[in-house]
Residue, then its C-alpha position, 0 to 999 in steps of 0.5 A: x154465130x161465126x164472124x162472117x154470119x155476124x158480119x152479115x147480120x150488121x153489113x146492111x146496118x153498117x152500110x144504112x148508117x153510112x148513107x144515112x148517118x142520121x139513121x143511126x142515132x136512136x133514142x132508148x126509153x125508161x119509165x118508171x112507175x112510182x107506188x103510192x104507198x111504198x118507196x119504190x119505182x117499177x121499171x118495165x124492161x121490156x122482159x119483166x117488171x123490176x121493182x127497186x128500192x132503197x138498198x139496205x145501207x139506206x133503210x130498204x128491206x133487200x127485197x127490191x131491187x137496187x138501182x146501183x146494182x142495176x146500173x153495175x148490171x148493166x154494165x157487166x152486160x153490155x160488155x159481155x154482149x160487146x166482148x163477145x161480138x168482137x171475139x167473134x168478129x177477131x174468131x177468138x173462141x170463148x167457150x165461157x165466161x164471166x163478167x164482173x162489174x163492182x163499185x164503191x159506194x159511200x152511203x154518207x152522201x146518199x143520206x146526207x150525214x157528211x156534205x163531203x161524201x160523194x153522192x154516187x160511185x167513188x169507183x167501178x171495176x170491171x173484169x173478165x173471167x174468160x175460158x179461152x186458148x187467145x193469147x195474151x195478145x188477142x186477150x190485150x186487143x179484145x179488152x180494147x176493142x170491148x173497153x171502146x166499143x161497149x156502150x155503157x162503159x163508154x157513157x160511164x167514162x165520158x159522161x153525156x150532158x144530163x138534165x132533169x126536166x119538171 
């Protein structure tokens, strides 16, 4: 896809949004299905059933799926998705490349062995690996855009209002 294929495929999306802001607000589903015998939740991504489980630094086997990683996988997508929609609108070309999203965990939380460790990610990294002729100006201002635009890193940064409902 070239940018003005691109700026044709979101022109009619951009402009509905504009006439209609309330349009443009969507509310994404997870559900997750829990088993009666094992710990683990089947979630349905529309592609597959992915079964997760306790990581090994918890007491899983390794055999599911870790939801930190999925969380650090969606990520790492998201931003792939987002930077390569905004080099194809900027034309820069990527002829390949890799995107890397890695956290820090202190498991002492998660198992309740030390009150004072943090429950979740202490901290996550995300970098790119791109083979690309951009100069390091282009390569600042896809960053940027990709860091602004990129919906996970931007719900990560500037956390929503969360609730767990009974």
């Amino acid at each position: 896809m070239n940018a003005d294929q691109l700026r044709a495929l979101q022109a009619p999306l951009k402009e509905k949004y504009r006439q209609q802001p309330g349009a443009a607000v969507i509310t994404l589903h997870a559900t997750g299905e829990l088993d009666s015998a094992a710990i683990v939740c089947k979630v349905d991504t529309g592609r597959a059933l992915v079964e997760a489980g306790l990581h090994p630094a918890t007491g899983g086997n390794g055999t599911q799926a870790c939801s930190g990683d999925m969380l650090l996988e969606a990520l790492a997508a998201c931003a792939g998705v987002t930077l390569k929609a905004v080099a194809t609108s900027l034309g820069i070309a990527i002829r390949k490349g890799t995107v890397h999203a890695e956290g820090d965990l202190d498991f002492r939380g998660t198992l309740a062995v030390d009150k004072a460790a943090p429950v979740g990610f202490r901290d996550i990294r995300l970098s790119f690996d791109l083979d690309t002729d951009a100069t390091p100006e282009q390569l600042a201002t896809l960053y940027k855009l990709t860091e602004r635009y990129c919906v996970i890193y931007q719900t990560l940064k500037n956390p929503p209002s969360l609730a767990l409902k009974a």
